[in-house]
N, C-alpha and C positions, 0 to 999 in steps of 0.2 A: 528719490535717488535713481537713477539709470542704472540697468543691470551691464552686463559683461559687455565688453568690445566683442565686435564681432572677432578680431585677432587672438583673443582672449577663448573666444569660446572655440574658434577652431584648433587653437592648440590644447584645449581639455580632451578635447573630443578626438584627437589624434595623438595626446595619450593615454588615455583610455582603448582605442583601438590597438596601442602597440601592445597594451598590458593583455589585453586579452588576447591580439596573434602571439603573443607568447607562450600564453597555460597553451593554445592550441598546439602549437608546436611541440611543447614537452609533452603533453598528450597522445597527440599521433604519432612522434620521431622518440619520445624515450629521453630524450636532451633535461637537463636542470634547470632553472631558471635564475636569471638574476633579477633583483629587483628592480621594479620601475613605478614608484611611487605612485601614487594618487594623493590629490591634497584631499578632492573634497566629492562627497559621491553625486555631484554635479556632474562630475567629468563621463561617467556612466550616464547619465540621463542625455544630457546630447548626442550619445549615439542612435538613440529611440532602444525602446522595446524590441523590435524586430530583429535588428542587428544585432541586439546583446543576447537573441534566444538562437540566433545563426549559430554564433561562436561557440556558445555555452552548450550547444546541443555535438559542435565538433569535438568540445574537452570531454565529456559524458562520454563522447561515441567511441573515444580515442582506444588504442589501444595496451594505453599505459594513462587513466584516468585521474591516477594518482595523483601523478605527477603532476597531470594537471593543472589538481586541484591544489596542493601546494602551491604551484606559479598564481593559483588567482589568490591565496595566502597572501605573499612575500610583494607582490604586485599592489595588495591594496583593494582589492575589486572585490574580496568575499566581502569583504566589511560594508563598503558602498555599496553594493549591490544584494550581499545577502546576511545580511549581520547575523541572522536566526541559526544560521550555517556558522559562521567566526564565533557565536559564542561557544561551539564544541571544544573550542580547539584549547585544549590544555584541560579542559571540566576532567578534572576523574585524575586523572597521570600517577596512580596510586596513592596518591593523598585518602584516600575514601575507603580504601579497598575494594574500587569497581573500576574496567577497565578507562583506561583514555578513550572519549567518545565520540573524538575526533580521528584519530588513528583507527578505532572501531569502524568507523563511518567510510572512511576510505577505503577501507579492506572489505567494506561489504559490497560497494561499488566498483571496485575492481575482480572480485569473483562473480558479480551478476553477471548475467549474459546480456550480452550485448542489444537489448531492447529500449528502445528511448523511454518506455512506461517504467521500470522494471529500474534502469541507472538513475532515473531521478529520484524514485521511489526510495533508491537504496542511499541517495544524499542527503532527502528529508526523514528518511524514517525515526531517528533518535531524536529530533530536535527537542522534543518536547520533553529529554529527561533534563535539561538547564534547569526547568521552571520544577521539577516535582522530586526533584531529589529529597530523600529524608531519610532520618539518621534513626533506628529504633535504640532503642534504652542498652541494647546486648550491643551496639554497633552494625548491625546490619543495615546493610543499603536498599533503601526503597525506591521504586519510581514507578507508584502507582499514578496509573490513567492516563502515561506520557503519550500513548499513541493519542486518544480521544484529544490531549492537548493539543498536540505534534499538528494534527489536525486542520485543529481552532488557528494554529500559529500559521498553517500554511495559508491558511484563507487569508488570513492578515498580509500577509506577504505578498500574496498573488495580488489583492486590492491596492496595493501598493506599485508592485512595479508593472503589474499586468500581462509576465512574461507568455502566458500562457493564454490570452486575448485570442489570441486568433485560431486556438486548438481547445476548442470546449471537452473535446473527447476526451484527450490526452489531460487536461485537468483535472475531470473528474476520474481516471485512473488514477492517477498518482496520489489524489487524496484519497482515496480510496483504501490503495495498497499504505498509507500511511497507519488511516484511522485501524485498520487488521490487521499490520503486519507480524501481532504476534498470533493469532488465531491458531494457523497451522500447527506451531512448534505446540501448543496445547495437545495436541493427540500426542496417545500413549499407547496407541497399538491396542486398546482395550475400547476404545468405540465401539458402537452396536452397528447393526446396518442402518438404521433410521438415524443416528447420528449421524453417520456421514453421509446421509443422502441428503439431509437438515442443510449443513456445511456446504455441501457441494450447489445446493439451489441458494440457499444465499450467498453465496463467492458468485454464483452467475458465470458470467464472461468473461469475470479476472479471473478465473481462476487460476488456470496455469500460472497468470502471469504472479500471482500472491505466492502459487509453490515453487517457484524459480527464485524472488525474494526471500522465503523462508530458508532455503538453502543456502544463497548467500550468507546469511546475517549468523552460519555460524563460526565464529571465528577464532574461538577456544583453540589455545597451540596444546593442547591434549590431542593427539592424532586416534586414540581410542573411544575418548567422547563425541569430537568430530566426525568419525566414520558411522557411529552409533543414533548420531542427529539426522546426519544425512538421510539414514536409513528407515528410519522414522517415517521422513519426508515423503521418499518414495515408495516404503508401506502405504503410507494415505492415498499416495495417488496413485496406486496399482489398483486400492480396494473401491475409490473410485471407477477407476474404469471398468472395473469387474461387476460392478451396482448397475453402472449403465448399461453393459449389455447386457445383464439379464435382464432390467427394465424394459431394453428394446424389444426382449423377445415375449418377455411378459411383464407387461405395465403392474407398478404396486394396485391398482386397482381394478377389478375384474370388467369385464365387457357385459355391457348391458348393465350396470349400478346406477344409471342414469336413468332407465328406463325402470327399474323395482324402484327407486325412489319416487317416481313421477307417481306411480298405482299406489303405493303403501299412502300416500298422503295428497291424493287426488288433484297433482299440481299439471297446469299443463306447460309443453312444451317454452322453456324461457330462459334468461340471464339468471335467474334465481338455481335453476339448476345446476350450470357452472359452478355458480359462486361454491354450492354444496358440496359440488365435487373435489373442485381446489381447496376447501376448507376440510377434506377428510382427506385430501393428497399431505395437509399441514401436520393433522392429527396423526398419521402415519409415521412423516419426518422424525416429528418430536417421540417417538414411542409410546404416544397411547392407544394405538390401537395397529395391531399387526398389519403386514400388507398380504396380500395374493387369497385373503381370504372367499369367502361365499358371498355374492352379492347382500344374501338377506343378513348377512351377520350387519355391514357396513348399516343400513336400513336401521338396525335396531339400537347402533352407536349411534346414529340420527335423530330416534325415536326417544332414547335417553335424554340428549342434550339439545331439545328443540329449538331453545331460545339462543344459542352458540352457532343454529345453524338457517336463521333468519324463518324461521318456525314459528306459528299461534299455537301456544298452550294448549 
């Protein structure tokens, strides 16, 4: 069988461009959308990748993102284009007693700031409570492992339509800020220092961009819990910045522990040293072993667990 007329494919493909200068319009100008069908998510795929990540990155950027995102609703284009995203829409709406996780989903995109990592991040972040909802015997709502899902689902998606092909950076952020997005809201003000210094060296480079998310995604109309979350937030990342510069001034690890460990165990100058180093930089992190201590103390935490620290018996 022959596929589409070419007249056939040029009018998919210019209305699919009109559905999306649409959400872009409601997007950047604030305006409502009326519908403009799609039959079939064909009509997406004739515009390429490229051009559907132009548009979609205008709706995100907008400054009413909402809106949007509704227009690509009502338009037809979530579904053809991101179905993992249309199936929020209605999940929850008090039937469950958990919020709407589409309505959730918007509002957390529209309080993020304005960073293209940070608004996609806050579109994909829920997806993966569709697939892990569960009901406990008292009625409570679960949705354990939805990010690690949220995750799996985005990779699914991205192999699919490949929006994100030509920005490996910008991929691997937003899965990222997926797979953690609840990490932050975990602190309780009761952290040690090596906890958050744990936190802060595996957050890496996103970090900020993970506590900017965090913020966003609280969307509780409690204006007392709200301020209280917020606060949370920006406790962690005060006591953050407060970790680092005292680290600047004095490293968790003393000067010269490279050197008492080379003599205590007659190793010479090498990559194996490192590794020891970085491997008691871990054991700090996690709280087994203090930081700013005496070199020789570090030495005999070594001495203990030789085989942990690529040591002969």
């Amino acid at each position: 069988m022959s596929g589409p007329s070419p007249a056939t494919r040029t009018a998919d493909k210019e209305r699919a461009a009109r559905a999306l200068g649409r959400a872009v319009e409601c997007a950047e100008r604030g305006v409502t959308s009326e519908g403009v069908l799609l039959c079939e998510p064909e009509d997406i795929s004739e515009l390429g990748a490229a051009a559907v990540r132009r548009e979609l990155d205008r709706v995100m950027m907008g400054e009413h993102p909402d809106l949007g995102l509704d227009a690509l609703l009502v338009t037809g284009v979530l579904e053809a284009l991101l179905p993992e995203v249309k199936a929020m829409v209605g999940f929850g709406d008090g039937e469950w007693r958990h919020k709407d996780v589409w309505k959730h989903t918007k509002q957390v995109v529209l309080q993020s700031v304005p960073r293209i990592e940070v608004r996609y991040a806050a579109l994909f972040h829920d997806i993966g409570k569709v697939r892990t909802r569960s009901i406990s015997p008292d009625g409570e709502v679960h949705f354990f492992g939805h990010a690690e899902v949220g995750a799996r689902m985005f990779d699914k998606l991205e192999r699919r339509e490949r929006l994100f092909a030509a920005d490996e950076a910008l991929r691997g952020t937003v899965r990222f800020l997926v797979l953690h997005h609840l990490r932050a809201s975990q602190y309780d003000g009761k952290w040690t220092p090596s906890a958050v210094r744990r936190f802060t060296r595996e957050m890496g480079a996103r970090l900020e961009d993970l506590l900017c998310l965090s913020r966003a995604d609280i969307t509780t109309k409690r204006p007392e819990k709200k301020r209280r979350g917020i606060a949370l937030i920006d406790e962690l990342g005060e006591k953050i910045t407060q970790l680092a510069a005292e680290d600047a001034v004095q490293p968790p690890l003393p000067t010269g522990v490279g050197n008492e460990i080379m003599l205590a165990f007659s190793l010479p100058p090498s990559r194996l040293i490192g590794d020891i180093k970085r491997a008691l930089e871990a054991a700090i992190d996690s709280g087994e072993v203090e930081p700013h201590l005496e070199p020789g103390e570090y030495v005999e935490f070594v001495r203990a667990n030789r085989a942990r620290f690529g040591l002969p018996e």
